[in-house]
Backbone as a ProteinNet text record, in pm:
[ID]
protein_1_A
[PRIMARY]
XXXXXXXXXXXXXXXXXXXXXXXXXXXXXXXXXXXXXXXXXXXXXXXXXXXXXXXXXXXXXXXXXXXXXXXXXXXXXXXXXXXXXXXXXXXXXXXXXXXXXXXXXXXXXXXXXXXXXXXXXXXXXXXXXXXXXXXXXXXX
[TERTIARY]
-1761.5	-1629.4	-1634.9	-1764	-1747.3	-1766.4	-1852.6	-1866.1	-1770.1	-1638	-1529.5	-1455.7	-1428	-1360	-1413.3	-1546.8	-1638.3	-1582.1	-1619.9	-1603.2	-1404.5	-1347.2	-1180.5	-1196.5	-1214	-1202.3	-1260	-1401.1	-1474.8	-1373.6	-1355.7	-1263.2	-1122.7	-1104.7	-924.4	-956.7	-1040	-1073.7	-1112.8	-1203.7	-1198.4	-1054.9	-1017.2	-816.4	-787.6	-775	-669.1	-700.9	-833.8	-896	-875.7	-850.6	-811.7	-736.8	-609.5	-469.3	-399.1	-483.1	-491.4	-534.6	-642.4	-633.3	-533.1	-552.6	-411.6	-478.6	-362	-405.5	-395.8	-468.7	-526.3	-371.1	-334.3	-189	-223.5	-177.1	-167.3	-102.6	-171.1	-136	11.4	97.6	229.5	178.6	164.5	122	271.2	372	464.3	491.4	419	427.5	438.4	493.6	568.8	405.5	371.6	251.9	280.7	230.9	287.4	175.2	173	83	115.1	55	73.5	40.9	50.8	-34.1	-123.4	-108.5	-217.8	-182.4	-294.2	-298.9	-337.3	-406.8	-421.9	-384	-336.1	-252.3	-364.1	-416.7	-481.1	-406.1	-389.1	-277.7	-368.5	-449	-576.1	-545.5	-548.6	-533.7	-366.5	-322	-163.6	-183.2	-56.6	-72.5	-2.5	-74.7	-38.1	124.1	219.2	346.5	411.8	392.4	422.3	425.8	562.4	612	545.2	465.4	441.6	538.2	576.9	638.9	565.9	535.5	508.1	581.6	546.2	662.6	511.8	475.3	424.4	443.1	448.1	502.2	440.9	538.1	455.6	524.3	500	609	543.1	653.4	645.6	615.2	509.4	394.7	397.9	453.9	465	595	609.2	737	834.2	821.9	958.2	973.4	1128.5	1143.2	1030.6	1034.4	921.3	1008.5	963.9	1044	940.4	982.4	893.1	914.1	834.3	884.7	858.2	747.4	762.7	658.7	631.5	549.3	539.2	388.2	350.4	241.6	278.7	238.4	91.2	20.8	-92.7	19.3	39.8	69.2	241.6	272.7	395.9	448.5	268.3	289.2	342.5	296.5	361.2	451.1	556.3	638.6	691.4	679.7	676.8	856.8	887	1029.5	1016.7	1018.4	1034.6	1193.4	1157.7	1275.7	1322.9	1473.7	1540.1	1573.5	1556.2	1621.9	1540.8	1497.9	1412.9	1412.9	1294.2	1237.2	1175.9	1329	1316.5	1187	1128	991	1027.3	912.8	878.1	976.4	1020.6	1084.9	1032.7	1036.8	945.9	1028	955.7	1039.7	945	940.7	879.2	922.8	764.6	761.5	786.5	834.7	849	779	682.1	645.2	650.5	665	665.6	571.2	498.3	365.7	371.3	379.3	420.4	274.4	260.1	141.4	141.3	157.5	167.4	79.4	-31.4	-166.4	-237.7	-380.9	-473.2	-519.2	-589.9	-626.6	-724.4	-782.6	-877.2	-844.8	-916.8	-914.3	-818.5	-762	-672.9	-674.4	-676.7	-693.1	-598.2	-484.6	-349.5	-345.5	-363.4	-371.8	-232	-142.1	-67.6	-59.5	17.7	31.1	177.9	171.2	250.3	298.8	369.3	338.8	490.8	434.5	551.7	504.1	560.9	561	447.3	412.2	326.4	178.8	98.3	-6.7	-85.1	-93.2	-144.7	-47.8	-60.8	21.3	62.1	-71.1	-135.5	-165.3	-88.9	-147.6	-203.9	-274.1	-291.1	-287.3	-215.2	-195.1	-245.7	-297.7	-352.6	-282.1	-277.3	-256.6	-370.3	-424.5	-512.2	-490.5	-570.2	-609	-632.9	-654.8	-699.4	-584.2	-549.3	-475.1	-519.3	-448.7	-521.6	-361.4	-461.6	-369	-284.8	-170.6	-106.5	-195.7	-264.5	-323.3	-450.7	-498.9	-646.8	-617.9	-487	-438.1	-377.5	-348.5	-294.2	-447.2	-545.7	-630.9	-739	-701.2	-789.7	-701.5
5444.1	5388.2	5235.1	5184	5049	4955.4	5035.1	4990.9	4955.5	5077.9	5079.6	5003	4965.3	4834.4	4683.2	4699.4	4591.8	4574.9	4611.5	4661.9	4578.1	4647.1	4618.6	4455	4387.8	4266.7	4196.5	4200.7	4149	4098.1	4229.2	4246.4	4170.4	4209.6	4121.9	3955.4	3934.8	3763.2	3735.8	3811.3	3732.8	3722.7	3811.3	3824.4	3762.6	3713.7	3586.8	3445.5	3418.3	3313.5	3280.5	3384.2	3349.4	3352.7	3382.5	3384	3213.8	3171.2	2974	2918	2932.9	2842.6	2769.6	2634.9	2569.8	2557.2	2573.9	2580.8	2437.3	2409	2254.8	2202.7	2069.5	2068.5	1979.8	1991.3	1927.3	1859.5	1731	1585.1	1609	1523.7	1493.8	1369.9	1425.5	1305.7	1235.7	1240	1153	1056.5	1098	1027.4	853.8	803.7	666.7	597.1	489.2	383.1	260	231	104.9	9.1	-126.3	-241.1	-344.1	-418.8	-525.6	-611.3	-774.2	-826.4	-915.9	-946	-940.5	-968.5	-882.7	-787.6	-889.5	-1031	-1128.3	-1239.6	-1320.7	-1464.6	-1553.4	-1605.1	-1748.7	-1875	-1903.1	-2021.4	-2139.1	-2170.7	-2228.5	-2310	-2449	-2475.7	-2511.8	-2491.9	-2468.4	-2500	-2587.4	-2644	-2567	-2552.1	-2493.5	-2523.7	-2424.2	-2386.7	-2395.6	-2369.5	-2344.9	-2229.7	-2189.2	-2052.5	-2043.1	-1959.5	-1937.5	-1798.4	-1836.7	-1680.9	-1692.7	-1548.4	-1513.7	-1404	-1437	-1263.1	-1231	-1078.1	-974.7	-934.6	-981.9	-894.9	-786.9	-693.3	-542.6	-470	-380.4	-293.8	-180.9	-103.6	62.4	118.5	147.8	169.3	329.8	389.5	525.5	624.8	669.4	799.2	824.1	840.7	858.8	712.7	709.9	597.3	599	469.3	436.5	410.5	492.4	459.9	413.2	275.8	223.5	336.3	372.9	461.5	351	259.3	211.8	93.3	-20.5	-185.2	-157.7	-186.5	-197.7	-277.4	-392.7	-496.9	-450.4	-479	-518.6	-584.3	-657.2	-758.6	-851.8	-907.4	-911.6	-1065.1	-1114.8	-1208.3	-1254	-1082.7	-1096	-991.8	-1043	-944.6	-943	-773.6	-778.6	-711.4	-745.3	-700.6	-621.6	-503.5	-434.7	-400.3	-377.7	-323.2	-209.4	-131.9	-20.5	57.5	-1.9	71.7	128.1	244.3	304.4	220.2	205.7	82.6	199.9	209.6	239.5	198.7	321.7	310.4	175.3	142.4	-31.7	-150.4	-85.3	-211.6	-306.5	-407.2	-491.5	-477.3	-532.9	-543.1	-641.7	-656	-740.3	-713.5	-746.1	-774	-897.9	-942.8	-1098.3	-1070.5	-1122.2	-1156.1	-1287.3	-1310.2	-1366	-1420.6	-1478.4	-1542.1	-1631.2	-1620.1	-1684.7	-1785.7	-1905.2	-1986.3	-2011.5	-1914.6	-2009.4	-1962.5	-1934.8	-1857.7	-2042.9	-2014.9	-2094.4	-2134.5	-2273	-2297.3	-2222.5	-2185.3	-2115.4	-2051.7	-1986.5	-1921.7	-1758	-1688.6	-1586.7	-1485.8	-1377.8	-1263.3	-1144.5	-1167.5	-1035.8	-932.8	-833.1	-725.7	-659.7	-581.5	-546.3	-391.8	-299.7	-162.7	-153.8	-84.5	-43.1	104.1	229.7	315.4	379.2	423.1	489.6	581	640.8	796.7	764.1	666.6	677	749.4	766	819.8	757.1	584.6	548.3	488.3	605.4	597.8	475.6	445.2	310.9	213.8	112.8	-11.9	-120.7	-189.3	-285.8	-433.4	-500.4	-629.1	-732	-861.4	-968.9	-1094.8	-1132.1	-1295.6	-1364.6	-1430.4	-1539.2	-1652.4	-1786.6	-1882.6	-1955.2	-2051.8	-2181.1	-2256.4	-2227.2	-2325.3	-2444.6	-2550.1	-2649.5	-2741.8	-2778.7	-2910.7	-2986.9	-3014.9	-3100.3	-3251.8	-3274.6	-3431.9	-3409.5	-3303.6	-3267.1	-3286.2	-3257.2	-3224.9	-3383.2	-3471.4	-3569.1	-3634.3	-3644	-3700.6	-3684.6	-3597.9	-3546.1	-3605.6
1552.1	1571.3	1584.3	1691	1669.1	1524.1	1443.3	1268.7	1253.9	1261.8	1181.7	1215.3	1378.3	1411.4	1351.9	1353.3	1324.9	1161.6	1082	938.4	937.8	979.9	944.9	1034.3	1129.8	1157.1	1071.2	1012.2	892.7	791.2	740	606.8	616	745.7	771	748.7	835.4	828	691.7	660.3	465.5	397.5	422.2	354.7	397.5	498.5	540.1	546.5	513.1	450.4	288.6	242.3	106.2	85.3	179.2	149.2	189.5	265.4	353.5	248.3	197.8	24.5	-24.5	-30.6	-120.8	-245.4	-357.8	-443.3	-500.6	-630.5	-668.1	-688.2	-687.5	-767.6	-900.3	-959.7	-1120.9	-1114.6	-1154.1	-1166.8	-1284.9	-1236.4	-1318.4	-1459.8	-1503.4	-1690.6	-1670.6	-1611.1	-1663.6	-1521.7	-1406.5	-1298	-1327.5	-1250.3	-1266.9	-1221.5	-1297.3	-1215.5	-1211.3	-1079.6	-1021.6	-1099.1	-1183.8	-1224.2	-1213.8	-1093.6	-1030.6	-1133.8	-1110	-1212.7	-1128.1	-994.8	-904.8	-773.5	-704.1	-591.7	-474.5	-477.8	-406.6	-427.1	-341.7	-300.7	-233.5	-308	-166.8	-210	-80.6	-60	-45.9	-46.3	-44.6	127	124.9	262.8	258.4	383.1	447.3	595.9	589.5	767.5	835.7	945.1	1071.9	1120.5	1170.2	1176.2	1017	913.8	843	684.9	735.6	676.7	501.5	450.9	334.4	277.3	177.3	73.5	-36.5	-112	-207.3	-296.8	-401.6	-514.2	-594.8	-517.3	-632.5	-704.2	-812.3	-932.7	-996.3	-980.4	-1038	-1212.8	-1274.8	-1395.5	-1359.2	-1389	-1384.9	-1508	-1514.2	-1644.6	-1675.3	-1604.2	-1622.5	-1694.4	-1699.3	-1764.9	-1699	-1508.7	-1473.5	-1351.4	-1301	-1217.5	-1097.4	-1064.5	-954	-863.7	-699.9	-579.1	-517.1	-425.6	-318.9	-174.8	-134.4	6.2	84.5	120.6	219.8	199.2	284.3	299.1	450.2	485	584	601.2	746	719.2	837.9	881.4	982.2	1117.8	1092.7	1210.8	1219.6	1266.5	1265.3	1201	1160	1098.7	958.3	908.9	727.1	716.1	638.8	639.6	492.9	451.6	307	277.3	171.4	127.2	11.8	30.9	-123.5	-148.6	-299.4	-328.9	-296.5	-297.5	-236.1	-366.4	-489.7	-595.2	-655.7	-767.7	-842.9	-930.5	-982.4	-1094.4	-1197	-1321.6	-1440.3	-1510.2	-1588.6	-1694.9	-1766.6	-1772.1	-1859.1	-1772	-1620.7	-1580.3	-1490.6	-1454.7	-1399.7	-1268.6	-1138.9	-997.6	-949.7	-747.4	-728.6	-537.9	-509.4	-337.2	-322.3	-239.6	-185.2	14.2	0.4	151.6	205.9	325.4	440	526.4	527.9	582.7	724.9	823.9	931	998.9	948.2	998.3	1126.3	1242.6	1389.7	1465.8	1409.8	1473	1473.3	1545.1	1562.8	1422.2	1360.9	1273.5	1202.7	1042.4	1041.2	899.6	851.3	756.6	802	704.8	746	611.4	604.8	503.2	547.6	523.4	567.8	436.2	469.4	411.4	445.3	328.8	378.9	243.9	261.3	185.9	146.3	-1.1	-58.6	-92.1	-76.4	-74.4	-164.2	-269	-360.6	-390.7	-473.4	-563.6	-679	-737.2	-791.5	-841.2	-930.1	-977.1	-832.9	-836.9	-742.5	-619.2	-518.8	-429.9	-299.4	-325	-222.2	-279.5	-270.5	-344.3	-222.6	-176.4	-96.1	-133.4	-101.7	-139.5	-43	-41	15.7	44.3	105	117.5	199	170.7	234.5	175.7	291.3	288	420.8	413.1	532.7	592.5	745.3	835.5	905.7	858.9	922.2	989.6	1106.5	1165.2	1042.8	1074	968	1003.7	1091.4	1150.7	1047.2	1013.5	931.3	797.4	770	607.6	600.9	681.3	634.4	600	677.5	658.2	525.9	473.6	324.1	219.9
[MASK]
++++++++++++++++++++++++++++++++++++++++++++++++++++++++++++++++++++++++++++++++++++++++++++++++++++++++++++++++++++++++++++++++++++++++++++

């Protein structure tokens, strides 16, 4: 009798292990792709308290519209703006960020994320460069 209990718990746990299986999903061929035309900004040197912007320019290289879901910055120093509208196949769009210089002098590398419906879902974008005293930058 204990086999037979033994035996049916065995057997149950394999069944319900193969029933938890997800199955693979198949890539969408017409999925929308996001193509930046580039992914880093160095501002080279920039004086200290002063605001930098940039525009990423991206096209939707894929078959159906491209939605931004969401920009997320690291820190509260960059702040990225995407667009709200679906960006029609072969249409071009664009991030505009926000760069806030009021940190200590120094070199700086802000990393910030892009996250849509895309093939590639994650894009990571950059801004760097060098803060210096405006008293350092007058002097060069």
């Amino acid at each position: 009798m204990k086999k037979f209990f033994l035996i049916i718990i065995v057997c149950s746990f394999f069944a319900t292990k193969g029933f938890g299986q997800q199955q693979p999903v198949s890539e969408n061929p017409n999925a929308p792709e996001i193509s930046f035309e580039k992914i880093v900004q160095d501002f080279g040197t920039i004086p200290l308290n002063a605001p930098v912007e940039y525009e990423f320019t991206f096209t939707n290289t894929g078959k159906e519209p491209l939605i931004i879901l969401a920009c997320h910055a690291g820190c509260t120093c960059t702040v990225p703006a995407c667009p709200r509208e679906p960006i029609p196949p072969g249409e071009k769009g664009s991030i505009k960020v926000k760069y806030t210089t009021t940190h200590i002098p120094g070199a700086f590398n802000r990393p910030f994320t892009i996250v849509s419906n895309a093939k590639n879902p994650s894009v990571t974008l950059t801004l760097r460069g060098e803060i210096v005293r405006a008293d350092e930058m007058a002097a060069n």
